[in-house]
PDB file of N, H, CA, C and O in Angstrom:
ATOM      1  N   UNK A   1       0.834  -1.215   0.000  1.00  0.00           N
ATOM      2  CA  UNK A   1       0.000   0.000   0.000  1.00  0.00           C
ATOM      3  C   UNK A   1       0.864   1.259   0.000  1.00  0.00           C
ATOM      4  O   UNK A   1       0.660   2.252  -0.699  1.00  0.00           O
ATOM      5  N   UNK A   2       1.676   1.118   0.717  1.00  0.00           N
ATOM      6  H   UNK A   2       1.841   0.311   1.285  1.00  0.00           H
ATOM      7  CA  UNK A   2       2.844   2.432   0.952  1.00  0.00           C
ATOM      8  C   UNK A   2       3.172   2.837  -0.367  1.00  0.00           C
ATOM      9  O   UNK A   2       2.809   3.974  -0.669  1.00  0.00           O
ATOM     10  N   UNK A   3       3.997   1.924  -1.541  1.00  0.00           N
ATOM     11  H   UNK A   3       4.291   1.001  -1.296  1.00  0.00           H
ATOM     12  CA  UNK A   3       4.445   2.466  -2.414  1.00  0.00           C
ATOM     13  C   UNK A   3       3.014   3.491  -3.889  1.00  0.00           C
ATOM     14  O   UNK A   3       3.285   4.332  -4.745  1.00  0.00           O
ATOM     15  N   UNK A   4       1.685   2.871  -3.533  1.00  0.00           N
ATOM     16  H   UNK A   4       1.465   2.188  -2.837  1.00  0.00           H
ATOM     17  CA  UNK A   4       0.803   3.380  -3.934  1.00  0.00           C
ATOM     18  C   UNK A   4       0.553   4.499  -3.705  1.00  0.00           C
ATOM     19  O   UNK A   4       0.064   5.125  -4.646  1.00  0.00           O
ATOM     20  N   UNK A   5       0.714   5.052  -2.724  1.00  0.00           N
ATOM     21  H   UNK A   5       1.112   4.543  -1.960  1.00  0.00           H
ATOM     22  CA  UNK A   5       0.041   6.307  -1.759  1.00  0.00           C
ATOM     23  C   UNK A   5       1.274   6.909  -1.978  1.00  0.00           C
ATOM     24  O   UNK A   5       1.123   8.125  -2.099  1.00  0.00           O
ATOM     25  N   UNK A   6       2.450   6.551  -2.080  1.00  0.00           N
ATOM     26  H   UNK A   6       2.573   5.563  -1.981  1.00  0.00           H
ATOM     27  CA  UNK A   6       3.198   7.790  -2.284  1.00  0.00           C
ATOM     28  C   UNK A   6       3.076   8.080  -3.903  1.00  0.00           C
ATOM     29  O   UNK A   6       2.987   9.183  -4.444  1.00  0.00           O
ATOM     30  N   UNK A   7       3.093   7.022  -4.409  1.00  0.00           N
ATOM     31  H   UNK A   7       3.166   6.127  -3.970  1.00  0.00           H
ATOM     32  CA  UNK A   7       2.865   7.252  -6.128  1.00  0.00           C
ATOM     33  C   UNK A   7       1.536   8.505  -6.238  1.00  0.00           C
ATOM     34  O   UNK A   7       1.295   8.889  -7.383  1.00  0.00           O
ATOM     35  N   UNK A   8       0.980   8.918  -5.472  1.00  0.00           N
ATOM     36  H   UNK A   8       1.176   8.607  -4.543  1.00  0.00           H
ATOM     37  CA  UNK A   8      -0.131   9.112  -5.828  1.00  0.00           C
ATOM     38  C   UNK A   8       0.055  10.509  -5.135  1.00  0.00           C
ATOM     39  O   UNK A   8      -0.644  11.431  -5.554  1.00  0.00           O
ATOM     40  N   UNK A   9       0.954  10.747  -4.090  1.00  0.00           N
ATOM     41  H   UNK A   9       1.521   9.997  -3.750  1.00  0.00           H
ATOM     42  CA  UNK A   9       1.426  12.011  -2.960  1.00  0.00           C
ATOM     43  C   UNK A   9       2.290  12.730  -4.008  1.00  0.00           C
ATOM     44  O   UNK A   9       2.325  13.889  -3.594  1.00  0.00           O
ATOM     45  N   UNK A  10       2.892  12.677  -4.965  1.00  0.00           N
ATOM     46  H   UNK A  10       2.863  11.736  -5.302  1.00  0.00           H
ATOM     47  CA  UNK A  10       3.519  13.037  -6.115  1.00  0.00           C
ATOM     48  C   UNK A  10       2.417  14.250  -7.057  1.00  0.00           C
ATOM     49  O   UNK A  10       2.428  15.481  -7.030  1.00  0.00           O
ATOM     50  N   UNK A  11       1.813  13.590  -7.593  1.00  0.00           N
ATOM     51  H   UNK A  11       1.805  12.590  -7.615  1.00  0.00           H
ATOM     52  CA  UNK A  11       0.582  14.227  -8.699  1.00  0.00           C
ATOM     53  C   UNK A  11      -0.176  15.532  -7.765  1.00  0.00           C
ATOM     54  O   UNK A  11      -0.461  16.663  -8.160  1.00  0.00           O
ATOM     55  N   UNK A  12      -0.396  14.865  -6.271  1.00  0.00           N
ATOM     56  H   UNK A  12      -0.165  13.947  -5.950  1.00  0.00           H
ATOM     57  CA  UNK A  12      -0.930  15.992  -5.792  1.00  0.00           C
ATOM     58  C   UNK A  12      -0.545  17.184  -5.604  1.00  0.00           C
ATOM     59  O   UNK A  12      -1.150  18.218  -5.887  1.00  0.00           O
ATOM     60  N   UNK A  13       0.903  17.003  -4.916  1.00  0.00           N
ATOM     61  H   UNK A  13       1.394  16.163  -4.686  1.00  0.00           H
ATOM     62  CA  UNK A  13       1.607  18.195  -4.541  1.00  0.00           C
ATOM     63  C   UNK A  13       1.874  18.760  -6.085  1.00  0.00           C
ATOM     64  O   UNK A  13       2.114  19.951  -6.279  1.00  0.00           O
ATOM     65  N   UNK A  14       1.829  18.092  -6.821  1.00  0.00           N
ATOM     66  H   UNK A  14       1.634  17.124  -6.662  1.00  0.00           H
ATOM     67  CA  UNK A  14       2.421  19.286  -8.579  1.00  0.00           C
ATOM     68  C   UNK A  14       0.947  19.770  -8.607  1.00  0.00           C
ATOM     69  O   UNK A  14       0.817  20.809  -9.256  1.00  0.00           O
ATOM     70  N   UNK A  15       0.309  19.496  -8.306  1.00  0.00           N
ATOM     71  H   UNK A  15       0.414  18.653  -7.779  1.00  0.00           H
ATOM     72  CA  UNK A  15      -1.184  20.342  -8.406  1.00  0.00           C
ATOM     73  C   UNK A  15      -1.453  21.088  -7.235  1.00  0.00           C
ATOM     74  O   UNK A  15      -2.117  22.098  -7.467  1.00  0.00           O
ATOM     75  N   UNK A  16      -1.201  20.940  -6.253  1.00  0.00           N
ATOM     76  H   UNK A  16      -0.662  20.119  -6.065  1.00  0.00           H
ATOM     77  CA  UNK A  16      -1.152  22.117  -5.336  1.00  0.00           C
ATOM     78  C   UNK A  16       0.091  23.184  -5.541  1.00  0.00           C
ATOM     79  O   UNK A  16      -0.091  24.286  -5.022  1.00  0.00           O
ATOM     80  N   UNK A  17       1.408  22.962  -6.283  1.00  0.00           N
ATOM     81  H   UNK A  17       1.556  22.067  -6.704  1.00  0.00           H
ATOM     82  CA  UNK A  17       2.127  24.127  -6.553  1.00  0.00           C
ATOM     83  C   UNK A  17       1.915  24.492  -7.395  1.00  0.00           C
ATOM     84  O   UNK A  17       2.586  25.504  -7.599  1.00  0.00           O
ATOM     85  N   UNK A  18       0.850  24.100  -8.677  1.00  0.00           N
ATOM     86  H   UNK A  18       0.306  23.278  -8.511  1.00  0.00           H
ATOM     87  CA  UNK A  18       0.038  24.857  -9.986  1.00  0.00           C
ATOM     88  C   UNK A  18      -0.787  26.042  -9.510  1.00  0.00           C
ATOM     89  O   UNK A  18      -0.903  27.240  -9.771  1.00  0.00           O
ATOM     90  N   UNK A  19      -1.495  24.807  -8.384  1.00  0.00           N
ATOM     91  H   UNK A  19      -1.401  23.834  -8.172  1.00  0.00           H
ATOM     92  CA  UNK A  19      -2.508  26.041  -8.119  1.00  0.00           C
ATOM     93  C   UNK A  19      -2.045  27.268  -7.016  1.00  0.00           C
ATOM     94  O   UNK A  19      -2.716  28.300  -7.024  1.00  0.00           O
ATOM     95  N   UNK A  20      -1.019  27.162  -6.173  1.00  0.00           N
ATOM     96  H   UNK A  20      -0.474  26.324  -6.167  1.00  0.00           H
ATOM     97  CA  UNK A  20      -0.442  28.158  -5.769  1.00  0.00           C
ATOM     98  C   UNK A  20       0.073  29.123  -6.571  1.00  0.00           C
ATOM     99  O   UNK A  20       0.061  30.287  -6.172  1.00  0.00           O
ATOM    100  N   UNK A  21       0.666  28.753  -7.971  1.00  0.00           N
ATOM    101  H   UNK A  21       0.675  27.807  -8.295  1.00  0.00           H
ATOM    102  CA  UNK A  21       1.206  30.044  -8.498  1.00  0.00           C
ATOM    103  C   UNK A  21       0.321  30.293  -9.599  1.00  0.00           C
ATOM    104  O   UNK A  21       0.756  31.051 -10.465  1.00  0.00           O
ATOM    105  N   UNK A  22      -0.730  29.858  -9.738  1.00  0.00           N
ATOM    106  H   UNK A  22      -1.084  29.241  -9.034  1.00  0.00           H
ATOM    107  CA  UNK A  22      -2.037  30.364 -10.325  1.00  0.00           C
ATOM    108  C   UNK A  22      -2.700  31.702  -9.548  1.00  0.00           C
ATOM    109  O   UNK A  22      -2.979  32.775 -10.083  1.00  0.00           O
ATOM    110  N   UNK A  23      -2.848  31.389  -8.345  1.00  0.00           N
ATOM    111  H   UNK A  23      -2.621  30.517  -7.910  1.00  0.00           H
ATOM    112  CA  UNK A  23      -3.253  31.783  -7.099  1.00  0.00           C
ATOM    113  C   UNK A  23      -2.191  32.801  -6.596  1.00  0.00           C
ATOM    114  O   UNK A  23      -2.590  33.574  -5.725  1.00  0.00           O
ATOM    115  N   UNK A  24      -0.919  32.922  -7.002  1.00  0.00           N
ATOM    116  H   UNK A  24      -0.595  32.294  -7.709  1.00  0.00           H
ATOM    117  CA  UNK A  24       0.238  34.294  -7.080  1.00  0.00           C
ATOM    118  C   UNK A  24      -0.248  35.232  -7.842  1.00  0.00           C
ATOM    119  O   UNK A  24      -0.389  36.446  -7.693  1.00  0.00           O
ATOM    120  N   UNK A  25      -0.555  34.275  -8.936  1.00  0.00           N
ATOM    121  H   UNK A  25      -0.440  33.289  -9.057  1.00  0.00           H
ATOM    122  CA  UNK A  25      -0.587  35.228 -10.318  1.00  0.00           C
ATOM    123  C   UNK A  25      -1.595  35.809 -10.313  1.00  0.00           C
ATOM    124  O   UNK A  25      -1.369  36.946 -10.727  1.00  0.00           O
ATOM    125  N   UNK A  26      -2.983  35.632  -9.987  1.00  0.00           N
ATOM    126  H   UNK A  26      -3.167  34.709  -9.650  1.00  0.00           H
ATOM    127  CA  UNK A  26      -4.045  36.270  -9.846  1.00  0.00           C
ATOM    128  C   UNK A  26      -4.309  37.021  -9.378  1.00  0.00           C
ATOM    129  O   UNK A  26      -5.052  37.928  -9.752  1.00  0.00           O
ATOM    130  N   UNK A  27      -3.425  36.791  -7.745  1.00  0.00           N
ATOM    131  H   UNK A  27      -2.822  36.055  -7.441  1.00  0.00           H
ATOM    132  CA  UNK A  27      -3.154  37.841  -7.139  1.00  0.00           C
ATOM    133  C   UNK A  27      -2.304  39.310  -7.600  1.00  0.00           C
ATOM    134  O   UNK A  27      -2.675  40.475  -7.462  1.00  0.00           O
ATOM    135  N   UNK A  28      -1.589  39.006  -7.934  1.00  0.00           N
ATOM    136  H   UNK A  28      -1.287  38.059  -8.046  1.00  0.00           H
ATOM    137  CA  UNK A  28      -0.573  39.357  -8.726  1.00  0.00           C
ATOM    138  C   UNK A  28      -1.416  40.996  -9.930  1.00  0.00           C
ATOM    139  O   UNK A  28      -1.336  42.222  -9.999  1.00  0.00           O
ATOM    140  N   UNK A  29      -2.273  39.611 -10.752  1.00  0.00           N
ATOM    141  H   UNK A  29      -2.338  38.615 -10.696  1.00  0.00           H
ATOM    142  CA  UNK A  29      -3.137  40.827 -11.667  1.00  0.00           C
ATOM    143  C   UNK A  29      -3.972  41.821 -10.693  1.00  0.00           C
ATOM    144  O   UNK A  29      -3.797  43.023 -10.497  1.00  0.00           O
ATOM    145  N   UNK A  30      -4.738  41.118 -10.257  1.00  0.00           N
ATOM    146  H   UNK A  30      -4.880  40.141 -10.416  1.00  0.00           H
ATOM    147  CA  UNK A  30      -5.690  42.188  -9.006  1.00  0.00           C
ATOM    148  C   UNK A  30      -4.864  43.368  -8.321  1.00  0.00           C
ATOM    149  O   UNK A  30      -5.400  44.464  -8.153  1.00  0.00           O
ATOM    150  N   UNK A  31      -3.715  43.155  -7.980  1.00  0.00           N
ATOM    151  H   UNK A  31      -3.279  42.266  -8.117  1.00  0.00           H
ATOM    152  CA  UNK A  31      -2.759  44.080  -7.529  1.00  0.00           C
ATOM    153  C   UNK A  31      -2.534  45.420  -8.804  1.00  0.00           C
ATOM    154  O   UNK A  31      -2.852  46.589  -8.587  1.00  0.00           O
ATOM    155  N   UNK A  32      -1.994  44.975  -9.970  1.00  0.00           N
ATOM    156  H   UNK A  32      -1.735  44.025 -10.146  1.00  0.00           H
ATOM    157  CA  UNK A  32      -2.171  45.788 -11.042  1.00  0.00           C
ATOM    158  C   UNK A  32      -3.317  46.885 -11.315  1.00  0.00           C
ATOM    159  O   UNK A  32      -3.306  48.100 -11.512  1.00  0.00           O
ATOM    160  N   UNK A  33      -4.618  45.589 -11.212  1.00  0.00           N
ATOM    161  H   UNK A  33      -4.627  44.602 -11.052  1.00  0.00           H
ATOM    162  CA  UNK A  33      -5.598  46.208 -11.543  1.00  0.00           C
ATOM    163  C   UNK A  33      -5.980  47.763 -10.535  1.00  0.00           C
ATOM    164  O   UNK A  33      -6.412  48.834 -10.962  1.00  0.00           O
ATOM    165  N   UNK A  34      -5.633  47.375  -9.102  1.00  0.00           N
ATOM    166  H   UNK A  34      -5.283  46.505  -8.755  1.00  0.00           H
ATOM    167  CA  UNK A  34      -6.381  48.332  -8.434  1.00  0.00           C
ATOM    168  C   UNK A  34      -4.945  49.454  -8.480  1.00  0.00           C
ATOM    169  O   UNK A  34      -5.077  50.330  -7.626  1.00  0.00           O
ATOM    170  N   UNK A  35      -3.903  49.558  -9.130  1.00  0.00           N
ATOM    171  H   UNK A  35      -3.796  48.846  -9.824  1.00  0.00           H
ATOM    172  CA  UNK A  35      -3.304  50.306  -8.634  1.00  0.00           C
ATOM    173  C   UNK A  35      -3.280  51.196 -10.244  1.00  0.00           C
ATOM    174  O   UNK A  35      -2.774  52.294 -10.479  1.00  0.00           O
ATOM    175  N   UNK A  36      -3.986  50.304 -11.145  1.00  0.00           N
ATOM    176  H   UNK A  36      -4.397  49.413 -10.955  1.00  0.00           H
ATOM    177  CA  UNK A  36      -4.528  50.988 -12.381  1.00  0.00           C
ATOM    178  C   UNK A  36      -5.616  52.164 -12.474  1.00  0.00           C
ATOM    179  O   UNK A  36      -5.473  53.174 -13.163  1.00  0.00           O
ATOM    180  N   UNK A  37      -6.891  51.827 -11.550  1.00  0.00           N
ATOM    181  H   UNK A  37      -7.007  51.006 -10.991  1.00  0.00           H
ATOM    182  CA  UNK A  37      -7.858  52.119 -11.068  1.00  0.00           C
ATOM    183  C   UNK A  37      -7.222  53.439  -9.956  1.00  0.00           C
ATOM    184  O   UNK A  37      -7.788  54.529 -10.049  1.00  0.00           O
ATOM    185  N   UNK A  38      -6.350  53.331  -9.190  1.00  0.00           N
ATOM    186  H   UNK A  38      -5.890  52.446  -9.115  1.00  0.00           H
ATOM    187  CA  UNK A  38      -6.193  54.423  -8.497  1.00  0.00           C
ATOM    188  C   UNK A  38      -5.667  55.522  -9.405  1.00  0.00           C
ATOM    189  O   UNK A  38      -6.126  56.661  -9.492  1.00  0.00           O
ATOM    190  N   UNK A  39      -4.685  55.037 -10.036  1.00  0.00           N
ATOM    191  H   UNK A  39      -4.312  54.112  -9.966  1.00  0.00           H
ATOM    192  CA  UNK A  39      -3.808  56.047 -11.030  1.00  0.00           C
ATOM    193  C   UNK A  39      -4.993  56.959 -11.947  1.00  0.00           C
ATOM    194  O   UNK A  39      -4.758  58.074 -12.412  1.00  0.00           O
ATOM    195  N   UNK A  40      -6.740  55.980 -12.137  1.00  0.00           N
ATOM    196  H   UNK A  40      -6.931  55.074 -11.759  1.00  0.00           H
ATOM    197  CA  UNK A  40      -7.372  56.566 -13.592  1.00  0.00           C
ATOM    198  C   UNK A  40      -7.800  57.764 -12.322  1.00  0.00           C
ATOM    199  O   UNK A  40      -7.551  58.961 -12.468  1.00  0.00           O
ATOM    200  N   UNK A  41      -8.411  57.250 -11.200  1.00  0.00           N
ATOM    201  H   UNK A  41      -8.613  56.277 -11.080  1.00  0.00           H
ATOM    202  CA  UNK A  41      -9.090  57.895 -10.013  1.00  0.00           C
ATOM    203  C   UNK A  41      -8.243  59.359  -9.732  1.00  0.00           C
ATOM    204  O   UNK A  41      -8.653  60.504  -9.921  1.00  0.00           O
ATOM    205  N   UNK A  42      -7.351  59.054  -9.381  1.00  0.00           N
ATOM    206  H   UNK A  42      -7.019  58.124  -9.227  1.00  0.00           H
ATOM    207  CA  UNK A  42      -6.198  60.736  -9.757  1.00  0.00           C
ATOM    208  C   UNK A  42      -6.115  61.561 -10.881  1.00  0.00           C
ATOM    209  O   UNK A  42      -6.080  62.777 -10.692  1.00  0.00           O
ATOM    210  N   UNK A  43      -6.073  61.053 -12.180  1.00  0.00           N
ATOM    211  H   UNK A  43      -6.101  60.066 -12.333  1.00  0.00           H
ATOM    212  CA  UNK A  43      -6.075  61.411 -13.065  1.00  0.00           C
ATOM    213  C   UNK A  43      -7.752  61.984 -13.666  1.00  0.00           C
ATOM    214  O   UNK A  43      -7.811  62.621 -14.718  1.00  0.00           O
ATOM    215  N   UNK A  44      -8.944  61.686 -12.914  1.00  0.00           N
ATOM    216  H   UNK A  44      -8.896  61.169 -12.059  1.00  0.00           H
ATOM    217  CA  UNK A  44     -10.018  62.161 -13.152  1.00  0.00           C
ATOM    218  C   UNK A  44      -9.912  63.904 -11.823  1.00  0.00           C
ATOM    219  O   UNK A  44     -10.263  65.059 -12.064  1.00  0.00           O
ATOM    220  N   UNK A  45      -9.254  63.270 -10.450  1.00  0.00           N
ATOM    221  H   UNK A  45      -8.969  62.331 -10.255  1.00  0.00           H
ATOM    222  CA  UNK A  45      -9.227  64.264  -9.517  1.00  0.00           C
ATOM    223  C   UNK A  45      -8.255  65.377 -10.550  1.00  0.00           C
ATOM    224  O   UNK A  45      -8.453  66.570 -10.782  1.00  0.00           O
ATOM    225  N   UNK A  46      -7.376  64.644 -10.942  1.00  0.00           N
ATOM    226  H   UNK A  46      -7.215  63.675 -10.754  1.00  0.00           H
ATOM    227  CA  UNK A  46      -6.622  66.530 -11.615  1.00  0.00           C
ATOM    228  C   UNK A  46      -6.946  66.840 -12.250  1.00  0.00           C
ATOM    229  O   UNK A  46      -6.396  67.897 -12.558  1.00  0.00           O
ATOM    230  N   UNK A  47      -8.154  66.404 -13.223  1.00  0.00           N
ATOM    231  H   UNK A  47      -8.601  65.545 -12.972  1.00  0.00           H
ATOM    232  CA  UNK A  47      -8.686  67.236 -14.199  1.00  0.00           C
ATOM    233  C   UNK A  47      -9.563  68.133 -13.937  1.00  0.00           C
ATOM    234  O   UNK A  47     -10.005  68.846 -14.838  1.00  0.00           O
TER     235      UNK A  47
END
């Protein structure tokens, strides 16, 4: 059974570090986005 379960502890963890740097990256855009959104937000205040 042991050598099964680790065969199988393999696939998971590469899919939990996919979805962590999926989960960077998204973060990542959202960060962009709102600091896009502040920059338009100033740029409406100086006009």
């Amino acid at each position: 059974m042991r050598p099964a379960s680790l065969g199988f502890a393999r696939p998971r963890a590469e899919e939990k570090r996919q979805l962590a740097e999926q989960r960077s990256q998204t973060s990542q855009r959202l960060r962009v986005v709102r600091v896009l959104v502040r920059v338009d937000s100033l740029i409406d205040c100086g006009r």
